[in-house]
Legacy VTK file of the C-alpha trace (Angstrom):
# vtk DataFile Version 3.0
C-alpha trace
ASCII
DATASET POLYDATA
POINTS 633 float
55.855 -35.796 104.890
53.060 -33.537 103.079
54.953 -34.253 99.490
54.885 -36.960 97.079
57.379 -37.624 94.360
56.747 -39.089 91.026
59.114 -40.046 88.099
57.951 -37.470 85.448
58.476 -39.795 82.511
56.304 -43.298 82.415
57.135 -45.957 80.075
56.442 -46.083 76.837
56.371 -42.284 77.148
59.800 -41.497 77.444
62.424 -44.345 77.217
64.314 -44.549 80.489
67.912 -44.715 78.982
67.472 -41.788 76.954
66.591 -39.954 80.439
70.823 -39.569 81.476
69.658 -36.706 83.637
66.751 -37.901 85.810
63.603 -35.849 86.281
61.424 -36.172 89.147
57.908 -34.241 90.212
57.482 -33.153 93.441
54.331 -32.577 94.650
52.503 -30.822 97.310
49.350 -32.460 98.901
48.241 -29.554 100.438
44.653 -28.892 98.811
43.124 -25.996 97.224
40.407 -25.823 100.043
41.109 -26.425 103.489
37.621 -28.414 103.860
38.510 -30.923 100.586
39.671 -34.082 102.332
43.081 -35.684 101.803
42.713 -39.428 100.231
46.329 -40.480 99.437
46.124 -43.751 98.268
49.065 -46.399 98.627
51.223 -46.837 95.721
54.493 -49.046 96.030
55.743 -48.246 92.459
56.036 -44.782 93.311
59.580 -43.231 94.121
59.929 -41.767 97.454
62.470 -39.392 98.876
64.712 -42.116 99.257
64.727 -42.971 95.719
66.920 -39.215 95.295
68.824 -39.645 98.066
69.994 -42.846 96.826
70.654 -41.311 93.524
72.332 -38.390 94.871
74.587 -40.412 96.625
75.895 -42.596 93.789
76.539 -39.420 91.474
78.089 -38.335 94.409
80.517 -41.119 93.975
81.507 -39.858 90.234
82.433 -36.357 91.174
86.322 -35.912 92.363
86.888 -34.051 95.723
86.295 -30.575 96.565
84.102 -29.789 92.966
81.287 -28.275 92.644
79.863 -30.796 90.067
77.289 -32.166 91.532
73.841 -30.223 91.682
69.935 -30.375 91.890
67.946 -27.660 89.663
64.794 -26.555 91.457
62.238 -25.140 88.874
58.848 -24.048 90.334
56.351 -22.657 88.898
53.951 -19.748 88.944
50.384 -18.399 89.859
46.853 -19.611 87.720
48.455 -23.159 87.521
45.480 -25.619 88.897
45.525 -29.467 87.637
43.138 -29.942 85.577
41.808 -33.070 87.931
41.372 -31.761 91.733
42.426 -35.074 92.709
45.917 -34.764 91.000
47.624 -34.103 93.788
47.096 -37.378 96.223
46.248 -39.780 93.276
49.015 -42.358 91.977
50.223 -41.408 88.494
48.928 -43.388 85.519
49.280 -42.241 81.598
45.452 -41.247 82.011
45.842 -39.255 85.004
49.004 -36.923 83.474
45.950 -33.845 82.683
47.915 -31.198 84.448
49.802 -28.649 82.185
52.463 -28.273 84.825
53.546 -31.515 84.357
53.750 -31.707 80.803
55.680 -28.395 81.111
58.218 -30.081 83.561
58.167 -32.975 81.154
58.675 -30.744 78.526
61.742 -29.269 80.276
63.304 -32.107 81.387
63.775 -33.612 77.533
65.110 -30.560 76.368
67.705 -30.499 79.360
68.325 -34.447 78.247
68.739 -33.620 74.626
70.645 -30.577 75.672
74.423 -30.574 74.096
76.040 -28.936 77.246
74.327 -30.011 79.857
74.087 -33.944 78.715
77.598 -33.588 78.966
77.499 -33.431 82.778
74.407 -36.041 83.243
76.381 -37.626 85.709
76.274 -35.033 88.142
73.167 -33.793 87.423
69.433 -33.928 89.002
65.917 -31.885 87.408
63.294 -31.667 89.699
60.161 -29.999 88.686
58.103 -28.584 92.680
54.127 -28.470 92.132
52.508 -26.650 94.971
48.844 -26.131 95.327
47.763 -23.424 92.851
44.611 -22.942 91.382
43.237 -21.946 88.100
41.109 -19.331 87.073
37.587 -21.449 85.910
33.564 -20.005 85.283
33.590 -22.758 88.543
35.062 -19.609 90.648
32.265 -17.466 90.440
29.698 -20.335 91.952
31.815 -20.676 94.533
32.778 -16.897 95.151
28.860 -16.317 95.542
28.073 -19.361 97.327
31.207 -18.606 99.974
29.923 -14.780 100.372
29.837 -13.916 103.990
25.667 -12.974 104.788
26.491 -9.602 105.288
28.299 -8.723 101.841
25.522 -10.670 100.084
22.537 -8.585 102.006
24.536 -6.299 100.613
25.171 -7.133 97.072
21.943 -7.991 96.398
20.393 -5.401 98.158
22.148 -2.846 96.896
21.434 -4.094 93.004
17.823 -4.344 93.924
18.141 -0.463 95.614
19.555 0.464 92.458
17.505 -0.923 89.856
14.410 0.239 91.725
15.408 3.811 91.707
16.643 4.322 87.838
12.898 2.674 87.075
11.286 5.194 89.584
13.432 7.841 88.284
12.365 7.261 84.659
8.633 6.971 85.919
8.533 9.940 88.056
10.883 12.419 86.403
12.163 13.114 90.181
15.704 14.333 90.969
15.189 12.347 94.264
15.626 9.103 93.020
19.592 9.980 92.073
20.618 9.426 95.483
19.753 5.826 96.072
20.795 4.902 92.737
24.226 6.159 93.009
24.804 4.771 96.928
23.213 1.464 95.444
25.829 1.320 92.633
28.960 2.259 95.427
27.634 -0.564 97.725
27.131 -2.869 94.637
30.770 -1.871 93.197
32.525 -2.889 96.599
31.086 -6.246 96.921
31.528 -6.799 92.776
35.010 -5.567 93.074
35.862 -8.184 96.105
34.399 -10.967 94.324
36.639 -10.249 91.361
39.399 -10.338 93.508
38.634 -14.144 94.937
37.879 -15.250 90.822
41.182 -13.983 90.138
42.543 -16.427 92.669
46.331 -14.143 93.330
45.745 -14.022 96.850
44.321 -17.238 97.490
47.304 -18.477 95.168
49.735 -16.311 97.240
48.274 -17.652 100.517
48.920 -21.167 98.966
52.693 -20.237 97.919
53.820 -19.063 101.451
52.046 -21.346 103.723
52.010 -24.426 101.634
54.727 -24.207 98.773
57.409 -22.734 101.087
57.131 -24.971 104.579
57.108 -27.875 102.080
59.422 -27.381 99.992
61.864 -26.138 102.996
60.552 -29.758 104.371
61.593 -31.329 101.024
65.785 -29.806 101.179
65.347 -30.518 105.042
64.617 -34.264 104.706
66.480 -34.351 101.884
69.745 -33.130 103.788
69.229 -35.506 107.030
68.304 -38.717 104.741
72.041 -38.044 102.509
74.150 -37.854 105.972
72.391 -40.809 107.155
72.695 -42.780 103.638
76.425 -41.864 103.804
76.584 -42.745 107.919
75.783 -46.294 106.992
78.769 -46.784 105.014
81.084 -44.983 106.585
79.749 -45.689 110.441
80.903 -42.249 111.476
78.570 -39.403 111.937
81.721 -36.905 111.859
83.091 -38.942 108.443
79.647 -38.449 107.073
79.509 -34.853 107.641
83.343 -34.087 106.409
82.480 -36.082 103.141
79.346 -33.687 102.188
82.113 -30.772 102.819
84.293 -32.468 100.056
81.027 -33.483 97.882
78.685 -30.688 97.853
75.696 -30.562 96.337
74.801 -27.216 94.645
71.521 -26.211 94.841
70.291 -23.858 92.016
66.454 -22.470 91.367
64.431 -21.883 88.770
61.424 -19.930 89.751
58.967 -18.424 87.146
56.325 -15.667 88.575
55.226 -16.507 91.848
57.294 -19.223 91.918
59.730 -16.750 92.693
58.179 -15.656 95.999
58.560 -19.485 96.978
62.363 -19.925 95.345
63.039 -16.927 98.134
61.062 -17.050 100.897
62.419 -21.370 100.989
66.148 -19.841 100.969
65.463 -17.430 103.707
63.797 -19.872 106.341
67.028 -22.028 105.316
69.304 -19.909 106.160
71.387 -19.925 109.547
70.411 -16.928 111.457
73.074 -17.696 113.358
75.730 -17.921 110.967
78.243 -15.633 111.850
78.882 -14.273 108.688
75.085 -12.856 108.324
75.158 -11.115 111.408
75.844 -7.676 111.491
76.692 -5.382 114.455
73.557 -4.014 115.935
75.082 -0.345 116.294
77.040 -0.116 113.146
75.305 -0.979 110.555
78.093 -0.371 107.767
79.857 -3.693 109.010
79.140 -6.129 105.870
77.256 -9.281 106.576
78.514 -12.163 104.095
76.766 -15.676 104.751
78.404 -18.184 103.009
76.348 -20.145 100.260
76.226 -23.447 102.265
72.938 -24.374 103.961
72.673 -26.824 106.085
75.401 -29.754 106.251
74.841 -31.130 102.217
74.161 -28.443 100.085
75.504 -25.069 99.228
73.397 -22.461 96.970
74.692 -22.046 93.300
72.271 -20.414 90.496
69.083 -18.551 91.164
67.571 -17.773 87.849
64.374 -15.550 87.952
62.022 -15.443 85.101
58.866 -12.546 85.332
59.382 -12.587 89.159
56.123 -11.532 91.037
58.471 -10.082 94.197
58.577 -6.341 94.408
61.318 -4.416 92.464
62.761 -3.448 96.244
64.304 -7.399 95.771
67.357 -5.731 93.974
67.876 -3.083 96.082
69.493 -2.474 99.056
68.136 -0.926 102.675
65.578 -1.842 105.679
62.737 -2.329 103.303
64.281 -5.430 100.962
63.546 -8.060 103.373
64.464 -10.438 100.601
68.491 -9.671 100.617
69.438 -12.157 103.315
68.742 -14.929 100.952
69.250 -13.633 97.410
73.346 -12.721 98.433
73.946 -16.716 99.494
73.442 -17.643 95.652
77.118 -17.385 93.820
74.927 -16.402 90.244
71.521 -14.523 89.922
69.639 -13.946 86.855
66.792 -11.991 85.955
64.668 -12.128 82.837
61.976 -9.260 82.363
60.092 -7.761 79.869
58.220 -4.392 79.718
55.027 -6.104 77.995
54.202 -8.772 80.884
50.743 -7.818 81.550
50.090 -10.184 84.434
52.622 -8.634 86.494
51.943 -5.370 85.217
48.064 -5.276 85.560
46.971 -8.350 87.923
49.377 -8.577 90.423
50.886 -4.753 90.473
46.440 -3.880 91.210
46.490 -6.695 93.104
49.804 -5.274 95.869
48.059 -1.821 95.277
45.839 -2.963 98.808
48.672 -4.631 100.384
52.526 -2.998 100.036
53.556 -0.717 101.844
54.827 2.059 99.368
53.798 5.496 98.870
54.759 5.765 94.986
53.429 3.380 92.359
56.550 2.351 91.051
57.373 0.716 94.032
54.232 -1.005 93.600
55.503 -2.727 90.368
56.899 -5.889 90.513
60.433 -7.059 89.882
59.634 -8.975 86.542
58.958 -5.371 85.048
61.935 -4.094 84.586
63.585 -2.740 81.837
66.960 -2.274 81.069
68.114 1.662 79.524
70.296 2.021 76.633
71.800 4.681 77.841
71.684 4.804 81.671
73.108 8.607 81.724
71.525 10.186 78.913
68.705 8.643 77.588
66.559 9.671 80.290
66.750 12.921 79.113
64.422 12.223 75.869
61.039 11.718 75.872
59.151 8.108 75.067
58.935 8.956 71.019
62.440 10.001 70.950
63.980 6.914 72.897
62.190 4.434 70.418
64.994 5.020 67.836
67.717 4.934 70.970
67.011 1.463 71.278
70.613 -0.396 71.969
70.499 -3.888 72.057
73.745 -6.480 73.743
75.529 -6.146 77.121
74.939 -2.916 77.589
77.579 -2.089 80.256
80.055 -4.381 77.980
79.821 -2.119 74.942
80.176 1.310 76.826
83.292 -0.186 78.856
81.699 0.096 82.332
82.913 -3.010 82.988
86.554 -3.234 82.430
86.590 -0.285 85.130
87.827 -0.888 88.218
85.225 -2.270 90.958
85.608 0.129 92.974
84.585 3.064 89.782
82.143 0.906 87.922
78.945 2.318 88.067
76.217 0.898 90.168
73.678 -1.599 88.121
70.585 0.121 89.153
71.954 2.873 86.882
71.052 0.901 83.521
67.544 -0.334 85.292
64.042 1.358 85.307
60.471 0.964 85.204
58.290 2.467 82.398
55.499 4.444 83.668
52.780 5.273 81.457
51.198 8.399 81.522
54.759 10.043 82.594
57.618 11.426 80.040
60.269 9.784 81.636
60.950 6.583 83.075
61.378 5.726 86.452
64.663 4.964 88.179
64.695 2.139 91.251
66.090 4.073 93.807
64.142 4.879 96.311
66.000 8.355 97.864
65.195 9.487 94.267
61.544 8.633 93.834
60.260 12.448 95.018
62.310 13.790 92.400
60.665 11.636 89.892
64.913 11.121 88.688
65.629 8.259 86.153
69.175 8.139 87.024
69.128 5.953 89.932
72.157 6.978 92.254
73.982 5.349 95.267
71.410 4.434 97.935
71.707 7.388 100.860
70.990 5.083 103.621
73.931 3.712 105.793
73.092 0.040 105.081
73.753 0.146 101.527
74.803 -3.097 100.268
75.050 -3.693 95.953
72.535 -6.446 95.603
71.500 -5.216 92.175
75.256 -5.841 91.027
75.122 -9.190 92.259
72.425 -10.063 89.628
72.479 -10.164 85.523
69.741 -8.576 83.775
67.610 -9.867 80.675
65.165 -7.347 79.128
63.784 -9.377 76.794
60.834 -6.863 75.986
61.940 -6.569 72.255
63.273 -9.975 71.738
62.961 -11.912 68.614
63.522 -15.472 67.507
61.956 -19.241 66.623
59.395 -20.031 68.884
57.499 -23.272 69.836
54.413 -21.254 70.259
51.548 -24.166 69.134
49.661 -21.994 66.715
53.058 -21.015 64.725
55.590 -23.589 65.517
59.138 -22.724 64.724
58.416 -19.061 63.246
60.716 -16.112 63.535
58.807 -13.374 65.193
58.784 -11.041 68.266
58.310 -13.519 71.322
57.141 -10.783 73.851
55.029 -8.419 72.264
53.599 -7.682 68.736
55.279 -7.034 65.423
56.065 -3.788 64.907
55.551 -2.082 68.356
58.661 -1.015 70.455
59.567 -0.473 74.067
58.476 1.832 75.862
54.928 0.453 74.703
52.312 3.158 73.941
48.786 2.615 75.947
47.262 1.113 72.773
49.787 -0.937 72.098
49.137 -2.503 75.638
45.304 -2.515 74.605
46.404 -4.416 71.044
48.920 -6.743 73.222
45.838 -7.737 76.090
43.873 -8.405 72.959
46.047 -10.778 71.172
46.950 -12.378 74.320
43.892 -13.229 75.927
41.872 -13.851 72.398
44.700 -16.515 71.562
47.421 -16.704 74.434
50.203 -15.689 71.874
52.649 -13.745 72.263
52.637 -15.236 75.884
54.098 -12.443 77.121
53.927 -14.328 80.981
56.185 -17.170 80.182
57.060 -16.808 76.444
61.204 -17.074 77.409
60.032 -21.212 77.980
59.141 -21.118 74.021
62.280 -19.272 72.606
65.264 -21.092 71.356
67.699 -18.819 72.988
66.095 -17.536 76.336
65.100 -21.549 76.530
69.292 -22.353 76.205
70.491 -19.066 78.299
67.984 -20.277 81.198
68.649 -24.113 81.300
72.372 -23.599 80.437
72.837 -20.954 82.837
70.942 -22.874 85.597
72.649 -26.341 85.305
76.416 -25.431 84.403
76.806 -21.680 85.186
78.336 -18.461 83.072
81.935 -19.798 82.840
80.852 -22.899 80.789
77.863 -20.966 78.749
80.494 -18.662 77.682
82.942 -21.666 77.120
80.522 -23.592 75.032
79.407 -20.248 73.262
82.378 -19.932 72.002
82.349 -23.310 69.634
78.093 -23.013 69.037
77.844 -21.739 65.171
75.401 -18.438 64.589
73.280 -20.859 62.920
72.633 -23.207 65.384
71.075 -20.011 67.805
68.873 -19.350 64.431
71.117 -16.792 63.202
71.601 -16.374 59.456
73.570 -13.090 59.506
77.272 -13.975 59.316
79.798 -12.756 62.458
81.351 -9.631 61.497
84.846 -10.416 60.227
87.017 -9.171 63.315
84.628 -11.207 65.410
85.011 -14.011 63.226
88.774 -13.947 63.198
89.088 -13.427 66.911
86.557 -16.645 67.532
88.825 -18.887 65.552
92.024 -17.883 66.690
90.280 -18.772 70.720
89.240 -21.850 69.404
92.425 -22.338 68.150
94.216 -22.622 71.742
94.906 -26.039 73.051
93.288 -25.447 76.704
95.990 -27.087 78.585
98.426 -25.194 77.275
96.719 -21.767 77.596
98.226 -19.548 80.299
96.030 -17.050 82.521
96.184 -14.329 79.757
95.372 -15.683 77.337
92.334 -17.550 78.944
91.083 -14.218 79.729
91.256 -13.078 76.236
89.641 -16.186 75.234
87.151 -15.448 77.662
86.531 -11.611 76.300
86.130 -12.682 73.219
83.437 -15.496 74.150
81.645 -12.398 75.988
81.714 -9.905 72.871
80.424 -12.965 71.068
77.313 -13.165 73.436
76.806 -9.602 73.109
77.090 -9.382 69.419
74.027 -12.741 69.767
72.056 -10.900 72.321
71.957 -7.733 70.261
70.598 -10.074 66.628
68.075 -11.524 69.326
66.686 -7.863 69.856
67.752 -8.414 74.037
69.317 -5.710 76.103
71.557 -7.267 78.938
73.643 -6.071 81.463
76.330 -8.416 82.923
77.019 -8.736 86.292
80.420 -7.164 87.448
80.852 -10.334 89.685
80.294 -12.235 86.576
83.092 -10.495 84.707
85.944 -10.444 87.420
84.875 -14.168 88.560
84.023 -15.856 85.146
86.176 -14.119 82.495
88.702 -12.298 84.072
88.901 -15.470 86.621
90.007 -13.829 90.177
89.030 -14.936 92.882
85.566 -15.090 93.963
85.167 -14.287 97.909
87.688 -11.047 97.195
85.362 -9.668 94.319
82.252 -10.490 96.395
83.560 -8.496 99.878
84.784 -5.870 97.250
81.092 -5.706 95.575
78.782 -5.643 98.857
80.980 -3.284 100.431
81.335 -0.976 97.473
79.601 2.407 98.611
LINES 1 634
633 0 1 2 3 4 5 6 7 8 9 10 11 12 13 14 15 16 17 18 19 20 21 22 23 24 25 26 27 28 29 30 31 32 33 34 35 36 37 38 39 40 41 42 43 44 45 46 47 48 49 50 51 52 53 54 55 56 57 58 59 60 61 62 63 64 65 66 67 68 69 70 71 72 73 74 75 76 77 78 79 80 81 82 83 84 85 86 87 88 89 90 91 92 93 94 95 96 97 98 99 100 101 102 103 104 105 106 107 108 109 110 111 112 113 114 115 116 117 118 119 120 121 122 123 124 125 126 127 128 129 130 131 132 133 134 135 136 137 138 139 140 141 142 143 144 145 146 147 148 149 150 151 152 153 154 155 156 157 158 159 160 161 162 163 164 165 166 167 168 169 170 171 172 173 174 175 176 177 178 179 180 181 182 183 184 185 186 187 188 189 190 191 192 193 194 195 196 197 198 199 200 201 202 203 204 205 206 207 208 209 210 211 212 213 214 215 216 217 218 219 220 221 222 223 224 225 226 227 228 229 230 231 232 233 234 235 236 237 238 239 240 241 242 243 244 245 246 247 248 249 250 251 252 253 254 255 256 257 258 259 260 261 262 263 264 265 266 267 268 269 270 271 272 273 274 275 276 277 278 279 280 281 282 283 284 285 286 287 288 289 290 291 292 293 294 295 296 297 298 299 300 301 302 303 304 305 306 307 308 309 310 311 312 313 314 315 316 317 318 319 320 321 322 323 324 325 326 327 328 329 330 331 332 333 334 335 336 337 338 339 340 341 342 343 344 345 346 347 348 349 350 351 352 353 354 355 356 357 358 359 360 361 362 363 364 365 366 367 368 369 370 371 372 373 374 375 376 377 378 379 380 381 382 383 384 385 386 387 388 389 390 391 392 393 394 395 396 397 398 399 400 401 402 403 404 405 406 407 408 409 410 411 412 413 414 415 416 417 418 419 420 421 422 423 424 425 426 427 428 429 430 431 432 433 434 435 436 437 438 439 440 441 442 443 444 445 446 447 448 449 450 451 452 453 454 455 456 457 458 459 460 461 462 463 464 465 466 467 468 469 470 471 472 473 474 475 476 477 478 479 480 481 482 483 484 485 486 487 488 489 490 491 492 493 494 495 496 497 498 499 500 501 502 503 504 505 506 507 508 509 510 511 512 513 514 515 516 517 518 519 520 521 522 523 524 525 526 527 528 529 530 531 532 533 534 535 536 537 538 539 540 541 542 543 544 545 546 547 548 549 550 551 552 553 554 555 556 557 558 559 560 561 562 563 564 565 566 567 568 569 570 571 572 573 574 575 576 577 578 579 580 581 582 583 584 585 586 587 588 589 590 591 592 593 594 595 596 597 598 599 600 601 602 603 604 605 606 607 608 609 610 611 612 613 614 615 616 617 618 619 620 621 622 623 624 625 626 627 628 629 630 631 632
């Protein structure tokens, strides 16, 4: 196979019984050049494959029947993410050799879902493993190598073109001669196009994104591939029977759920799509009616069934939520059962780097299709707020679930109001905002309205949105540990961000990475517990466990208002056997005003899932509100 695994905790680093959930690395040895030579050396103390398949297996044996218990969180990572030793990849793992920040991060991740209150409680049943593909980071070392690699004819002319151009401003300055303008000005446009190209290699996006889809996706699809033949055959040599090993995975399913931060994202989905059955019956439409809804089930392959995605600053295009010929991305994101996504308007990576960087390469004939799905905001008001310019909508700003509080959601599926209504993207040097929908770009409309064409299925509704651009709280940023501040942009400033206050946010975060308005949800207290909660148990128990967490331990002095108060203890009151239907609901509605009433001190703007809400809190059943939702026109 062309991974390795490693434990990502050596001793006397981490002790191993504190590690009830265990935490693996899995690592890629594809290189960062295809000429750098592969020198995996032999290491017997390393874990293999087999090592989680055997572990799999015997958590297998704690979960009852027919549960969904039992599940592996993916989390990947993102673009700019080299080792700091080029050897990292192949070499066996000592203390000395643990240089690369991605570990550490995993590392870092893996004790906080350990230490964890609600998701130590199901360490039995649970599995982290942190995927390292071959990324690269941005070094001085680039630009040797960008000039050095120059093909002969770009450097002829490069350097000929500088040469052509200094010449002619020191001739025009000696001579006083009109004549010399010419040269210098076709000097500096063949001198610009070569600069410009060698900018693009130092930034290393497409060389990372080469990386991500043909070395991160083929191996982690290898990984769940081997991973799903090696647990039939672990469970074949007990029970002897190829047919009893298959029918016990079908009563012991493992739930895979992802984790993928920036480009990581492109990986999470592009993996899911080359693992799903095209020839599952329920994905396949009919070729000459295309209004005939395709519903794959979540299982892939014969072991595991997709639970959680949970996307953090995606680098996919914003098309990923929406429906039609051009979101080539839908056949995999509608097999999860949850999907998250947490944005912010202030990400300048996705907004600057990668949005000019999909300028040359997708194919879209507005700019706002150009953006990328980790930019998007969420509106306060998705029907009227569009109507006021940028100045105005600064003191609009509404913070919770927003389609909670204006009672969207208690509507009737088949009225509520499609998601991409509360979503848009904020365009600079234009008054209003732009909606997602794509029949509505020429119009330059913020309200985004159903989609015209016939294959319309509601993928945005599927998902749960997290606009974190405004979002406050302790942080475990290194330079101010444990402060109260704005995680995502700068004190003071307000969405939609100004272009100066995107000049004084670049500043502060390339002069001292902070805010880290890229991955700044991973130092948070509360994105940190929403993602990692959300990921490893799902809504139903977040909201559950919500429900008994005190204000204060979320780092919330401001008392619950009284109503809130009073309704919280009287649902914590109920013995949960006894409980009937209704009044787990109510419980349930009251956990979810809770959240929103702790989303809106955190300074977040949400908007819930309608799936979420009929599956999770009003608890019906979830293949009826599914067909109901990607059939909804």
């Amino acid at each position: 196979m062309d991974i390795l695994v490693d434990n990502l905790f050596i001793e006397p680093d981490y002790a191993p019984e504190s590690q009830r959930i265990p935490g693996y690395l899995i690592r890629s040895t594809a290189r960062a050049n295809v000429e750098d030579l592969q020198n995996i050396k032999e290491d017997n103390t390393r874990p293999t494959i087999q090592t989680i398949i055997d572990l799999l297996y015997a958590k297998s044996k704690n979960c009852p029947k027919n549960s969904d218990q039992l599940g592996v969180v993916i989390a990947i990572h993102g673009y700019n993410t080299g080792g700091a030793n080029s050897d990292l990849n192949i070499l066996p793992v000592t203390n000395e050799a643990i240089t690369d920040g991605i570990w550490k991060n995993y590392q870092q991740l893996c004790k906080y879902v350990n230490s964890n209150a609600l998701i130590s409680q199901k360490s039995d049943s649970l599995m982290f493993l942190g995927y390292r593909w071959p990324s690269e980071t941005i070094t001085g070392q680039n630009i040797i190598t960008s000039l050095s690699t120059l093909p002969f004819l770009l450097k002829v002319l490069l350097w000929g073109s500088l040469i052509m151009t200094i010449a002619s401003v020191l001739l025009f300055f000696w001579f006083s001669s009109p004549m010399f303008v010419v040269p210098v000005v076709l000097g500096t446009f063949g001198f610009s196009i070569v600069f410009s190209l060698i900018i693009l290699r130092v930034i290393v996006y497409f060389r990372d994104s080469y990386r991500a889809i043909n070395y991160g996706v083929n191996d982690l699809v290898e990984l769940i591939r081997q991973l799903d033949k090696g647990l039939i055959e672990r469970c074949f040599g007990e029970v002897k029977s190829k047919e009893k090993a298959q029918n016990y995975w079908k009563q012991h399913p493992i739930k895979l759920s992802f984790i993928g931060h920036s480009l990581g994202s492109q990986v999470t989905t592009q993996a899911v799509r080359i693992l799903s059955d095209v020839f599952d019956s329920d994905s396949v439409g009919n070729i000459n009616n295309n209004k005939d809804g395709k519903r794959p089930s979540s299982r892939i392959g014969q072991v595991f069934s997709l639970g959680r995605l949970i996307l953090v600053a995606p680098d996919i295009p914003v098309l990923t939520i929406t429906s039609g010929r051009s979101n080539f991305l839908r056949s995999s994101l509608r097999r999860f059962e949850e999907a998250y996504l947490f944005s912010n308007e202030g990400d300048l990576a996705l907004r600057l780097a990668s949005t000019a960087a999909n300028y040359f390469s997708f194919p879209a004939k507005t700019r706002t299709q150009g953006y990328r799905l980790g930019n998007v905001t969420v509106r306060s008001n998705s029907y009227h707020s569009s109507k006021l310019n940028k100045v105005a909508r600064q003191s609009q700003s509404e913070y919770g679930i927003v389609n909670w509080k204006d009672q969207n959601l208690r509507k009737p599926l088949s009225e509520i109001s499609s998601l991409l209504n509360y979503l848009e993207i904020n365009v600079l040097n234009k008054v209003r905002s732009q909606g997602l929908d794509p029949a509505n770009q020429e119009y330059h409309s913020t309200v985004a309205t159903a989609i015209k064409d016939q294959d319309q299925e509601s993928l945005a509704d599927l998902f749960t949105y997290f606009d974190c651009t405004e979002y406050k709280d302790l942080t475990d940023y290194a330079n101010v540990p444990n402060h109260n501040r704005y995680v995502m942009i700068l004190d003071k400033q307000t969405s939609p961000l100004t272009f100066f206050e995107y000049l004084q946010l670049g500043w502060a975060y390339f002069r001292r990475n902070t805010p880290d308005v890229h991955g700044g949800y991973f130092w948070g207290k509360f994105s940190q517990q929403l993602i990692f909660q959300l990921a490893f148990v799902g809504f139903q128990e977040f909201l559950e466990f919500l429900l008994v967490t005190p204000p204060k331990d979320m780092g919330i002095e401001e008392l619950q208002p009284p109503e809130l108060e009073d309704k919280i203890v009287w649902a914590n009151n109920l013995q949960i056997g006894a409980v009937s239907d209704r009044l787990r609901t109510e419980q349930r509605q009251i956990a979810l005003n809770y959240l929103s009433w702790v989303i809106e001190k955190k300074q977040i703007q949400a908007v819930l899932s309608p799936e979420r809400y009929h599956i999770d809190v009003m608890g019906e059943k979830r293949e009826k509100i599914r067909s109901e939702i990607t059939s909804k026109k």
